[in-house]
MINUTI-896797 format. One line per 4 residues: number of its first residue (from 1); for each residue y, z, x of C-alpha. Coordinates in steps of 0.02 Angstrom, whole numbers. Each point is the difference from the previous one (the first is absolute). Layout:
BEGIN
NUM> Y/Z/X; ...
% end
This chain:
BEGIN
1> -8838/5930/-2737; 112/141/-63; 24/64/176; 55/-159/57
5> 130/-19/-141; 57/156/36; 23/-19/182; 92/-181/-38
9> 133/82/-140; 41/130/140; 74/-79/104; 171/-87/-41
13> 104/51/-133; -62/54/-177; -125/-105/-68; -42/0/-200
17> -161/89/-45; -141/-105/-25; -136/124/-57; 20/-38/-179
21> -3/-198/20; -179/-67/-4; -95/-92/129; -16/-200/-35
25> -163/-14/-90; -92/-164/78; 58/-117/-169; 178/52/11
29> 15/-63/194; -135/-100/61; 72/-58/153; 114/66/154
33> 12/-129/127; 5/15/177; -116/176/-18; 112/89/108
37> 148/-9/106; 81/71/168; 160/74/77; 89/-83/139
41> -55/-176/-66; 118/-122/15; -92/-120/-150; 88/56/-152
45> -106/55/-154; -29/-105/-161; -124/74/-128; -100/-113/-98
49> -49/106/-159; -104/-30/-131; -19/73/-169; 2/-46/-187
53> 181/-23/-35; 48/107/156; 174/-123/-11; 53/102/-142
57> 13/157/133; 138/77/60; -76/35/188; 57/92/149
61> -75/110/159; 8/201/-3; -11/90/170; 136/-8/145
65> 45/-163/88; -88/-116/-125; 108/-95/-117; -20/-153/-111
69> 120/-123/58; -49/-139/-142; -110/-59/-138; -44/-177/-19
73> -75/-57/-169; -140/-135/1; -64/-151/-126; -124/143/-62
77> 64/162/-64; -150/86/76; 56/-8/180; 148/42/82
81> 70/3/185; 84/136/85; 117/9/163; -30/166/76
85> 115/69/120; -71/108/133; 146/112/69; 3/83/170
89> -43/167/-98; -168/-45/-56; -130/100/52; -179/-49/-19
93> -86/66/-156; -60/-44/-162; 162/-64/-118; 14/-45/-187
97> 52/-149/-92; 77/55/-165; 4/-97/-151; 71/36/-150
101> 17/-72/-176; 92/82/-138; -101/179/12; -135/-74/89
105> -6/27/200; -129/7/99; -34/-4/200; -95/-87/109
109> -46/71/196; 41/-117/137; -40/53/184; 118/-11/159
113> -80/14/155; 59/29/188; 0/-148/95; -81/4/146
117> 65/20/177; 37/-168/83; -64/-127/-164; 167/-98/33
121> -68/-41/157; -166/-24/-7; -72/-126/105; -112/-145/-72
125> -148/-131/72; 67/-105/151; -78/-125/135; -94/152/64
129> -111/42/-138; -153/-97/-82; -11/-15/-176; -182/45/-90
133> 6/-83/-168; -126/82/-134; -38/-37/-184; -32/179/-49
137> -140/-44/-138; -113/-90/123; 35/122/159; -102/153/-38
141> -44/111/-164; 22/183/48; 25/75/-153; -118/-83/-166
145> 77/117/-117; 162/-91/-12; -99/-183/-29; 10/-17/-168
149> 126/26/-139; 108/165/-6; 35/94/-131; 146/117/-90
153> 187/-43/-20; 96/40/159; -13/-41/183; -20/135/142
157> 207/37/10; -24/23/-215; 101/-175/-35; -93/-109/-160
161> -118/-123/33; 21/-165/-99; -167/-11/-63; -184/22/60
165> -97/-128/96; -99/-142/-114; -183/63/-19; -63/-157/84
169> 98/43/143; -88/180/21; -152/-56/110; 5/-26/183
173> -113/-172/17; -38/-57/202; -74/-125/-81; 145/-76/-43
177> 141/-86/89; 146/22/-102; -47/161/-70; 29/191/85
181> -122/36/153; 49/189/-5; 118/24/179; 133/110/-5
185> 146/120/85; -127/119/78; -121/-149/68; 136/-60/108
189> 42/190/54; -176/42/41; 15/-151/113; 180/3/92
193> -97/41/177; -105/-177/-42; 165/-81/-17; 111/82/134
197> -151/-7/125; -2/-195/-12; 177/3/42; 93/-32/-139
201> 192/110/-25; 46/-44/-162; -116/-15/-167; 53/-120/-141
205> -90/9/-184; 11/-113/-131; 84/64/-143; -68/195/-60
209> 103/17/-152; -67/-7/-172; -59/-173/-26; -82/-2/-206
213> -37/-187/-8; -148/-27/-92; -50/-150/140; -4/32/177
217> 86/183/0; -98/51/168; 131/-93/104; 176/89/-69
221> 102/-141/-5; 67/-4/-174; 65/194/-1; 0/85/-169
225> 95/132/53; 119/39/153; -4/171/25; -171/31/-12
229> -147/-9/120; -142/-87/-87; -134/153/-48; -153/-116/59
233> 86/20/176; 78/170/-21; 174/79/-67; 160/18/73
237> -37/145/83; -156/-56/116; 101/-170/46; 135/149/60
241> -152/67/82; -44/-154/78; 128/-49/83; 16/170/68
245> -197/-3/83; 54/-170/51; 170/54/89; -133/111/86
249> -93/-122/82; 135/-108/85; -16/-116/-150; 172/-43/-100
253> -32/-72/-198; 92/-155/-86; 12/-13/-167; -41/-151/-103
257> 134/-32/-133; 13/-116/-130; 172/-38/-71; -13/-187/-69
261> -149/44/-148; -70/136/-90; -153/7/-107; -25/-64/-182
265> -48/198/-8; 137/69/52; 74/118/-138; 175/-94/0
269> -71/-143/-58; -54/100/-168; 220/15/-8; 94/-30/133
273> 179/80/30; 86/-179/-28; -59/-178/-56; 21/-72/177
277> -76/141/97; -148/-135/49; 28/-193/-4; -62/-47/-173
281> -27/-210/-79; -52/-68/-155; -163/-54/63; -95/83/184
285> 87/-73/155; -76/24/148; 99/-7/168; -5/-168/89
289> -27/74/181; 125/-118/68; 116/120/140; 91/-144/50
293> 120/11/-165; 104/147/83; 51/-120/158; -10/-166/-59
297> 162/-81/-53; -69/-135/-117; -109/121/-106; 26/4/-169
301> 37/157/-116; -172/-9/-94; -99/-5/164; 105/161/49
305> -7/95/-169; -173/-14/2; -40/47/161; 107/162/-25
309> -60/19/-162; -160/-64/-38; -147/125/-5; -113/22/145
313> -158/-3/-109; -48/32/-193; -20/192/51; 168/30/78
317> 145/-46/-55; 160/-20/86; 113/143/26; 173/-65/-23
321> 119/89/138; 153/-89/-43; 28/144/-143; 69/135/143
325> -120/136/-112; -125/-81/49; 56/-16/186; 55/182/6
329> -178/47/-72; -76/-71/150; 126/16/121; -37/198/-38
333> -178/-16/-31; -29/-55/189; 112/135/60; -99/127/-107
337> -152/-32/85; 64/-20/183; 76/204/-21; -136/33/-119
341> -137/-29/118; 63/-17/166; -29/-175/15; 20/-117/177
345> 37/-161/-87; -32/-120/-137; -62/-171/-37; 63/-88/-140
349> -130/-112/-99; 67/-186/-44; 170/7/61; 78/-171/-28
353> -60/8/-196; 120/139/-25; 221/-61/-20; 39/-23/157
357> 170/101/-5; -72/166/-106; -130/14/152; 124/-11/124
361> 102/160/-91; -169/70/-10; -18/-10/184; 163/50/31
365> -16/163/-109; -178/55/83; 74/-22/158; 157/97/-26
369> -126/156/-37; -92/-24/138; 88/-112/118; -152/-13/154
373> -145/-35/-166; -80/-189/34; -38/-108/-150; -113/-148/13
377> 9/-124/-127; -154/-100/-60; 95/-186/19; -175/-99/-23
381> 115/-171/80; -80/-120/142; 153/-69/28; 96/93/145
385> 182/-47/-52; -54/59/-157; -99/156/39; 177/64/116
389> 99/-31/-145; -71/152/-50; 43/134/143; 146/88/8
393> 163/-84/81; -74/-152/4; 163/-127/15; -65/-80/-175
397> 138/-174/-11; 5/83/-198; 70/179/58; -141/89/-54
401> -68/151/100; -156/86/-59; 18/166/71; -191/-1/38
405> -54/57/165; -161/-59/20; -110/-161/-61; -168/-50/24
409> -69/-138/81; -69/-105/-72; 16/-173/89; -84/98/138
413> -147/73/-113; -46/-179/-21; 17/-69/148; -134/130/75
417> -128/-58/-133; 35/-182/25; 6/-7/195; -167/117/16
421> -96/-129/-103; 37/-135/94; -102/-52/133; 37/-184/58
425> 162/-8/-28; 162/-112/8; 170/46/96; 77/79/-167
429> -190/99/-39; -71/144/75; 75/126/84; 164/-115/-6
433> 31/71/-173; 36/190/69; 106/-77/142; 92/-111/-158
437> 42/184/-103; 59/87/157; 134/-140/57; 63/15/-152
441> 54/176/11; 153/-48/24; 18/-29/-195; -7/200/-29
445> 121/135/33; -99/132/70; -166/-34/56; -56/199/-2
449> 5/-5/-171; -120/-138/-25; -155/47/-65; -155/-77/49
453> -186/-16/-63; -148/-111/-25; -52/36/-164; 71/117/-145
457> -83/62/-185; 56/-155/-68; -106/-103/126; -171/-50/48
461> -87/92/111; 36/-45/186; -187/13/34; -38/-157/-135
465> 146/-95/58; -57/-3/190; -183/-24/-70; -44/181/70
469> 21/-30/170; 19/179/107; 76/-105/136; 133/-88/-101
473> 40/145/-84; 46/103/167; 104/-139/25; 103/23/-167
477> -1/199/54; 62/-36/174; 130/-107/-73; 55/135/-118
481> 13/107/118; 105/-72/122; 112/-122/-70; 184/69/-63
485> 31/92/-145; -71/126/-101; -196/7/-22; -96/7/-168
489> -193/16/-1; -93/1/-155; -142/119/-45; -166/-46/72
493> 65/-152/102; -44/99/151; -178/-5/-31; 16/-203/-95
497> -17/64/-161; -53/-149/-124; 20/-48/-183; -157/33/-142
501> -12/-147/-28; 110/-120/93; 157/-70/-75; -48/64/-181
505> 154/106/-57; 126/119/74; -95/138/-51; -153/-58/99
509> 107/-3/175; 34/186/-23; -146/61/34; -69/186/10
513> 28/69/169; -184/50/67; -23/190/7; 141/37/-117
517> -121/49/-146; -133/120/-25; -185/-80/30; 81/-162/86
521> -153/-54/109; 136/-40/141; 136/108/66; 133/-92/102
525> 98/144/-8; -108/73/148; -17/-48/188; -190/51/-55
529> -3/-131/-148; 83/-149/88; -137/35/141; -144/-25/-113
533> 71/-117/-145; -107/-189/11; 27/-159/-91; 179/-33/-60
537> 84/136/81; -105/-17/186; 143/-41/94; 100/164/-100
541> -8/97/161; 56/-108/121; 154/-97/-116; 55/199/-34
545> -2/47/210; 94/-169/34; 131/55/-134; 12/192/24
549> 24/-58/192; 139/-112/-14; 93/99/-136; 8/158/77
553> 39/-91/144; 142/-81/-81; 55/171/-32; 87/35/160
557> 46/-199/62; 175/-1/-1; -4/-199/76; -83/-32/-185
561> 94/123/-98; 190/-63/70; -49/-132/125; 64/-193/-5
565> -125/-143/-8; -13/-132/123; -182/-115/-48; -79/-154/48
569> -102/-144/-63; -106/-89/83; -43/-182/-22; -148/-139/55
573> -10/-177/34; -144/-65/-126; 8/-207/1; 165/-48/-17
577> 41/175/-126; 82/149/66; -78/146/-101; 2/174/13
581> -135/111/109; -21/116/-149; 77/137/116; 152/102/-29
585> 75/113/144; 155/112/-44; 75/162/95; 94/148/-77
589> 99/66/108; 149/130/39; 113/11/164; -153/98/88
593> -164/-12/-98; -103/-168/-41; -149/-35/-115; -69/-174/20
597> -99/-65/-152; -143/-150/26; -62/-64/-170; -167/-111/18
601> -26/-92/-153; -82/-143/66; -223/-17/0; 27/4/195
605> 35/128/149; 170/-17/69; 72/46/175; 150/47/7
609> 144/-131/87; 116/171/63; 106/-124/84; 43/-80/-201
613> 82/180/-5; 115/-8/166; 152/29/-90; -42/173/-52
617> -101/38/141; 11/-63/159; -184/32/78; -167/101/-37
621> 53/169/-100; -124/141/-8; -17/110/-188; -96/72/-104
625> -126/-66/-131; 32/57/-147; -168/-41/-97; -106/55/148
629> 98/146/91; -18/-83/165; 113/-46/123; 45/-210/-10
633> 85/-116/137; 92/-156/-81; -19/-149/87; -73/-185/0
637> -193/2/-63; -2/165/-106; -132/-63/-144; 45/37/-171
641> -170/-32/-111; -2/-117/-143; 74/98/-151; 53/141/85
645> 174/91/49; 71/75/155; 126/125/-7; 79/76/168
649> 121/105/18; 126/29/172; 135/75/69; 139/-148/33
% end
């Protein structure tokens, strides 16, 4: 530390000796936030600080290029905020925040690190990649020391920790479904090849940061603290380390951030630096889910106020982002942890509960830093009017643009678990449902940001929905593979995970991934394991070859990465009803390259009608079969078995 002051008050003119000023003890200032900060960022620096009657301070910065450019005072004299200027001079190296009282002074070490070559323009998740989705505590348990409760006062970077975890917390129980099963940081590293074999780019996890609730913790959704990896996963330091290992493998990492709640736990909400820093009433107010406030003309002020400001659940209140401290917080938080650990992208948890207007500034400010990052936005709305109200430049008849790259798809997630259930079927039922989503794409602005999936954490598992049927669900793979947008898969749908037991909690559909813990008697982690594993998890091997084939597939398809859709129905003469065939036919497609796509929902064969597709194609085409490897001529009479796909690709 004294080497690195010294090196700092080198350079520059004169600086004041600081040798006689003590160091901060941890009472004095408990809390620096962001951690740390660059050079050449263009996000300005505000300080949060916290101390006991820090406001009384006279503060400033010692060492060359750092200056304080203005002190704000809060409803609390123990926390203040600071406006840091960052000059062209400044060097990276440890600096010192002064303050001083009177005769007392005393300093406190902040670090400024090099940014790295090319962050600016980092590149982020796009059409080409596909999106592995993993809830860290039920993926695999590498390391059983950090299980239960840690001990001491500081973190691994030395910051205070706001209190130790509940004793009743301390066990890991697989027994239980809202308790901790035990996974961590270094289970998903000691299984990146698992993942980036199967095809997947990009890795998403549920939140890692510290999450202290004394009910349901394991899934990280009510953060406790923002700047700190949970220690049941980790520290800061192996999530650097992860992403790292992961860059290695070809896989890219999104972050799961949650701006609109925190935790009852968090420390702030022992004092927080003003009175409205989260949405507060005289008795609990829960939000009233109801998105349709922010567009609709008629709705009334109450309906909006508490959908803005109403809290999620008991356990996390509402984080109120109209105060722009609170904004900036976050706004800086997010850019923090993009630089901090190299990230690819983000995905925003619950976006329409936060103000509207603060998250489009948020947006706005992340994407200044880092102007080629994509952020999805969870935007839980079946409605599609309602669901592109949400992306960015979206001609909204109110004026309002959310900045927000990328949403996810919800009217589409449904419509894959609805039309693979149904068997006899009406004209609007079936596999009418997915043609139904896609002709509305005209509703949304840019279709390569759309993200797609069949089933999330906050669902049931695929498998129970489609009654764990193999063949339907290589039809809800197929279609996830090939349709437009962005692709999410979640953990242990490629081998039809299902719930213990069915439809009991949330907890109970995350379920421990096979293999991921020591003395499992199955190991799906292993080409070895799938081969042998019986009862539930029979079909394990062949579900995981369909999906590792047409993901890494998918890898090099430009037709599905950039390509236009042109698809088909197909309908019957029953009676006197005109219903649908079940049957969906759709090709991606570029100005040279083709990939037709035959969906079979129906309890029958079907041959194929090429002349139905005349307008694309004007005769017999010859491709490739992407499932089998072999060599495919289109034309009248191909069979396509009952609940089965087809997928050929051709040269135009």
């Amino acid at each position: 530390m004294a080497a690195a002051l010294a090196a700092v008050l080198s350079c520059g003119n004169p600086q004041p000796d600081l040798s006689a000023v003590a160091e901060a003890s941890a009472e004095q200032v408990q809390r620096v936030e962001p951690l740390s900060w660059w050079t050449g960022m263009k996000t300005e620096l505000q300080l949060m600080i916290q101390g006991p009657d820090i406001a009384s301070y006279a503060i400033d910065f010692v060492g060359a290029g750092l200056s304080v450019k203005e002190i704000h005072r809060t409803d609390s004299p123990n926390f203040v905020f600071v406006d840091v200027r960052i000059g062209p001079s400044a060097k990276p190296g440890t600096y010192y925040l002064r303050f001083t009282k009177g005769e007392e002074s005393f300093k406190y070490p902040y670090i400024i690190r090099e940014r790295r070559d090319g962050s600016r323009e980092r590149e982020s998740f796009t059409t080409a990649d596909m999106i592995y989705l993993i809830m860290p505590d039920r993926f695999a348990n590498a390391d059983p020391a950090n299980d239960n409760a840690f001990s001491g006062d500081a973190y691994d970077d030395g910051s205070a920790r706001p209190y130790a975890i509940p004793e009743f917390l301390q066990t890991v129980n697989r027994d239980s479904t809202l308790g901790r099963h035990g996974g961590d940081l270094q289970g998903i590293i000691n299984h990146l090849d698992y993942i980036a074999d199967l095809g997947a780019t990009a890795i998403w996890c549920t939140p890692l940061l510290l999450d202290n609730q004394d009910f349901e913790s394991y899934h990280g959704y009510a953060c406790d603290d923002y700047y700190h990896i949970d220690p049941r996963f980790g520290d800061n330091a192996l999530f650097q380390s992860y992403v790292s290992q992961a860059h290695e493998k070809g896989l890219k990492v999104i972050m799961d951030i949650v701006t609109n709640h925190c935790g009852t736990e968090h420390w702030w909400m022992q004092e927080a630096p003003f009175a409205d820093w989260y949405h507060t009433f005289e008795t609990y107010t829960q939000m009233n889910a109801l998105f349709s406030v922010y567009m609709d003309e008629h709705a009334s002020q109450r309906d909006l106020e508490k959908q803005e400001s109403g809290w999620f659940v008991p356990m996390m209140p509402d984080m109120n982002l109209d105060n722009p401290y609170v904004l900036k917080y976050f706004q800086q938080w997010a850019v923090w942890w993009v630089e901090y650990a190299d990230l690819d992208g983000l995905r925003v948890d619950t976006y329409p509960y936060n103000e509207p207007i603060p998250m489009s500034k948020w947006c706005a400010a992340v994407l200044n830093e880092y102007p080629n990052l994509n952020i999805v936005g969870e935007c839980w709305d079946m409605s599609i009017p309602q669901l592109a109200y949400w992306q960015k430049d979206n001609p909204n008849k109110n004026g309002f643009n959310s900045n927000l790259p990328s949403i996810m798809d919800f009217p589409m997630q449904q419509a894959i678990w609805s039309s693979l259930n149904e068997d006899y079927v009406n004209w609007d039922e079936g596999m009418t449902r997915i043609y139904s989503v896609v002709a509305q794409d005209f509703a949304y602005q840019d279709l390569d940001n759309m993200m797609i999936f069949f089933a999330n954490h906050d669902h049931a598992r695929t498998a129970d929905v489609l009654g764990r049927d193999p063949r339907r669900m290589k039809l809800a793979l197929t279609l996830l593979a090939t349709l437009r947008g962005i692709p999410q898969l979640y953990y242990g749908d490629e081998m039809m995970f299902s719930e213990h037991p069915l439809w009991f909690n949330d907890g109970s559909k995350r379920v421990d991934f096979p293999g991921g813990w020591e003395g499992d008697g199955v190991d799906l982690f292993s080409a070895e394991g799938r081969a042998a594993a019986t009862g539930e998890y029979e079909t394990a091997a062949e579900l995981h070859d369909y999906t590792r084939t047409l993901f890494n597939w998918r890898k090099g398809c430009e037709a599905i990465h950039h390509g236009k859709t042109l698809h088909f129905i197909s309908r019957k003469n029953v009676g006197r009803r005109n219903i649908t065939d079940n049957t969906y036919a759709f090709f991606r497609y570029t100005d040279t390259d083709a990939v037709f796509v035959f969906i079979n929902n129906a309890l029958e064969e079907r041959s194929l009608d090429w002349n139905h597709y005349r307008e694309f194609v004007s005769g017999p085409v010859t491709g490739r079969n992407v499932l089998t490897g072999e060599e495919i001529t289109l034309q009248d009479g191909v069979v396509v078995p009952a609940k089965s796909a087809l997928v050929v690709e051709f040269q135009r």
